[in-house]
N, C-alpha and C positions, 0 to 999 in steps of 0.2 A: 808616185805622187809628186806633183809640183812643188817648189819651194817658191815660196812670196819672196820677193823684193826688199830687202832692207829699210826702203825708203815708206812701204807701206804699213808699216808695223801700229797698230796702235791707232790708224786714219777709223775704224770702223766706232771706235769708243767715242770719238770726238765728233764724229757724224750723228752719232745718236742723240748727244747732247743739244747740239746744235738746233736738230730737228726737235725733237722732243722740247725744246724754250719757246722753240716759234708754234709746236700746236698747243703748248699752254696758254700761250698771249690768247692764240685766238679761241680756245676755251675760254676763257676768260673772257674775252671780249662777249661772244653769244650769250653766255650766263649773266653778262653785264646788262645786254640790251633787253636781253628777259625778263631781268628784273626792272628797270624803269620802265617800260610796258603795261606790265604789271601790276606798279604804282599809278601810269596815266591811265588805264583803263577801270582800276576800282574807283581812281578819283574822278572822272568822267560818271562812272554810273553813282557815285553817292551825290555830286553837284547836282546830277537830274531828279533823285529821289529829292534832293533839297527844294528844289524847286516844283515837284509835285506837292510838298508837302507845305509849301507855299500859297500854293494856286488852290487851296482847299478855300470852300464858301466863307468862313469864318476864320480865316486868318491873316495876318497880317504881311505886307509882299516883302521887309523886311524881316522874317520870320526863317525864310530858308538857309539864309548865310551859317547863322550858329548851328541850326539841323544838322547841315550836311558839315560845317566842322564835328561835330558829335560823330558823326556816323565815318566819317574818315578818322579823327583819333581812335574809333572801335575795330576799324577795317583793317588799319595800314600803322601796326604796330612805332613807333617811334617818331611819328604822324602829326603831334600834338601843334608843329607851328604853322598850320596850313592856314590861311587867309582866305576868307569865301565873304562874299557881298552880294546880297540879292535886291532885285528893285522890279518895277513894274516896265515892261515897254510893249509898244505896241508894231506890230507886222506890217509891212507893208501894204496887205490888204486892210487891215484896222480890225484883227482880234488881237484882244488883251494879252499879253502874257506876261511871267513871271521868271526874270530869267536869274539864275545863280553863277556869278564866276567865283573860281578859285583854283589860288596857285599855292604853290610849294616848290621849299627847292629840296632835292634830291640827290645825296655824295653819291659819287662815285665811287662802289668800294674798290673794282680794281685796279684805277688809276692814281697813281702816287702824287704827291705834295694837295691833298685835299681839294682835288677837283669838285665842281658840281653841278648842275644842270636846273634849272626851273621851269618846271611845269605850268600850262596853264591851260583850264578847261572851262567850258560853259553847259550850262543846262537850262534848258527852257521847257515850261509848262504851259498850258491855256489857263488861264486862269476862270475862276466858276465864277458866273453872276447869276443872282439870282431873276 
């Protein structure tokens, strides 16, 4: 059997360490992007239901903004300071719609001294005439 080196003694514990920080970070990091994702993709589809729920025959085109806050505080647990405003515009070609923006800002839970990021999304409907 070989005998190790003096000088290598103990290199394989600090290797592991070393390695083992950097694939945390970037666990961390995916699990990060995951999760604001997450958040922009349910706040995307709740702005669009805000704005179907706008565009109905009998409702008003400021109507979708508080909607889809509702449906984002029910969605997206800790949610409650989202900002969404809905109003009427029209397309380029000239049908009606009803379009909802909203944003939020979103911590970053693995990045340190309270990072955070804001979201911001739109949802547009046709609105119904009778």
């Amino acid at each position: 059997m070989l005998a190790r080196p003096a000088g290598d003694r103990g290199s394989a514990i600090v290797e592991f360490v070393l390695v083992g920080i950097l694939l945390l970070l970037l666990f961390l990091g995916v699990v990060q992007v995951g999760l604001v994702l997450h958040i922009r993709n349910t706040l995307a589809a709740d702005a669009a239901e805000g704005a179907r729920h706008a565009a109905n025959l009998n409702m008003t085109d400021d109507a979708g903004g508080p909607y889809a806050e509702r449906l984002i505080a029910s969605s997206v647990p800790g949610r409650a300071d989202t900002r969404c405003t809905s109003a009427a515009v029209t397309d380029p070609s000239g049908v009606p719609l009803v379009e909802v923006r909203c944003e939020v800002t979103v911590p970053l839970t693995f990045v340190p001294f309270g990072a955070s990021t804001t979201i911001r999304v739109v949802g547009h409907a046709v609105k119904e005439t009778p």
